[in-house]
N, C-alpha and C positions, 0 to 999 in steps of 0.2 A: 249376159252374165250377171248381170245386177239383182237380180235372185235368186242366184247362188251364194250359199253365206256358210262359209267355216269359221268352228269355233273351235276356240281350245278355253279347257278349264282344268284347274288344279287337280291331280289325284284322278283325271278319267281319261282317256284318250279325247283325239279331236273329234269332232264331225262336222260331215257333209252335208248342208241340206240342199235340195236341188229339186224342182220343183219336177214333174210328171215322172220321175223316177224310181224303179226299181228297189227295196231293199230288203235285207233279212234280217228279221229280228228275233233275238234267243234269249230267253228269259226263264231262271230257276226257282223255284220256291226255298225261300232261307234256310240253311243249310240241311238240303235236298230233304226238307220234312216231305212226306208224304201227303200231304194236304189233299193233294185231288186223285189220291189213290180210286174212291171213288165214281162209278162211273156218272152219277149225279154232277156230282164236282166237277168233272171234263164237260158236262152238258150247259154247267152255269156261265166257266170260263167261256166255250164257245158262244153261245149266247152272249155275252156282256163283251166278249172282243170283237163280233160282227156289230150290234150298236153301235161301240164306239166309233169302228170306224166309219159309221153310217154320220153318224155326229161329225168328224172332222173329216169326212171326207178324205179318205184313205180307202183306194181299193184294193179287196181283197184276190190274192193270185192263187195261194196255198198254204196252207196249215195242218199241223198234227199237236195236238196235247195227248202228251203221257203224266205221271201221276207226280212225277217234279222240275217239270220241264217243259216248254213249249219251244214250237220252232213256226215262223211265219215269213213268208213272201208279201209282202204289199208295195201297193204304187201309189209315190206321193201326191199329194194337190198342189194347187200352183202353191200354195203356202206349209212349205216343207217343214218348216219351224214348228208345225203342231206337232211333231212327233212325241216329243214328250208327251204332251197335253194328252195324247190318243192311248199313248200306253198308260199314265197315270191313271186315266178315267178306269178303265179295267181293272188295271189292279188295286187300284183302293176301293171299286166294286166289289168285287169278289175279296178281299181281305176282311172289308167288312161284314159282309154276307157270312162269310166262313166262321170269323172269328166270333159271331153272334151265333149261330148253330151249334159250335163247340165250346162258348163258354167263355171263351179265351180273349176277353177283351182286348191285353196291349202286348198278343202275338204276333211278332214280325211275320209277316208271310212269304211275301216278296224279295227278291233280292237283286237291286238293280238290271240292268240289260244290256244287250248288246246288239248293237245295227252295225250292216255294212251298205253301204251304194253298191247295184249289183253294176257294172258300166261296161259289160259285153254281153254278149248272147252265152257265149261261155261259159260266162261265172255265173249265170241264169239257172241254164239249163244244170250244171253242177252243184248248186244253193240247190233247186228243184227235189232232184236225184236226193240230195240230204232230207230234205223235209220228209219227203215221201216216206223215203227205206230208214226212217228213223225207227218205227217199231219192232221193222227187224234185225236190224242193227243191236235196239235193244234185247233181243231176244224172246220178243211179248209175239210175234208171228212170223209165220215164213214165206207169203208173201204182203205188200202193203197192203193191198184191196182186202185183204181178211184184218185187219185193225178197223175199228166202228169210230176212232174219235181222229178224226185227218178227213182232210179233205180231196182226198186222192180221187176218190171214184166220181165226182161230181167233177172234179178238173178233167176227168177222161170222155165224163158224160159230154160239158162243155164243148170241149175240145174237138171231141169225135175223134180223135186220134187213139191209138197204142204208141205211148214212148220208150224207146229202149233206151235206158239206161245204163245198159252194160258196158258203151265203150265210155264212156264219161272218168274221170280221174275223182280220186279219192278226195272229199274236202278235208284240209287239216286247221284250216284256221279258224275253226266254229268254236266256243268253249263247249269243252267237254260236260256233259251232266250226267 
């Protein structure tokens, strides 16, 4: 347990870090600007979030970017504490990237985020189910595999499986975007 390290800080909830672990991370573009309406923009983000996590060593499970909004699955390294560090590097890539294309020198982009430790196969497989069926969820397609910016069909490919998703229970504790 000695590399396991919660923290609590003022104004944000605690966290977990826990070294070869599981998490979900949800992060919105400042108040849901459309930033990466764009399908360029979903191309750069995925781009500079696989880096990153090549960089801290964070691997990647599953992911979807829509146009203010991301949602990801990764698994931590023994040194869980880089989480911030791994999100940071992303998003002040791409804020910079973006706000240089647009002009927009000192436009907030970002708007903090949110992880949970996922600590069953459960809440795995139900994080998953969220990631995936977020575009249709959002109403952008009616099934995942027809969304171009997720990582859904390369986790199928992987995998070699068909996951049914259907008996899985609703997630409610994700922020909404």
């Amino acid at each position: 347990m000695e590399n396991n390290i919660f923290t609590k800080a003022p104004h944000n909830p605690p966290h977990l870090f826990l070294p070869n672990t599981l998490y979900m991370l949800t992060a919105s573009t400042y108040q849901h600007q459309y930033i990466m309406q764009a399908p360029d923009r979903k191309q750069q983000w995925i781009e500079a979030f696989l880096k990153s996590a090549e960089i801290y060593n964070w691997k990647i499970i599953a992911w979807v970017v829509l146009s203010t909004h991301y949602h990801a699955i990764v698994q931590s390294p023994e040194n869980a504490k880089t989480l911030s560090k791994f999100i940071g590097s992303y998003h002040k890539y791409t804020a910079r990237l973006w706000n240089q294309e647009d002009k927009q020198s000192s436009r907030k982009v970002w708007w903090n985020y949110w992880d949970t430790c996922l600590l069953s196969e459960y809440e795995y497989y139900n994080r998953l189910r969220y990631v995936f069926w977020n575009p249709v969820k959002h109403g952008l397609v009616n099934n995942p595999e027809d969304y171009l910016f997720s990582s859904y069909k390369d986790f199928l490919m992987e995998w070699q499986v068909d996951f049914n998703f259907t008996n899985l229970d609703e997630v409610n504790d994700v922020p909404e975007f």
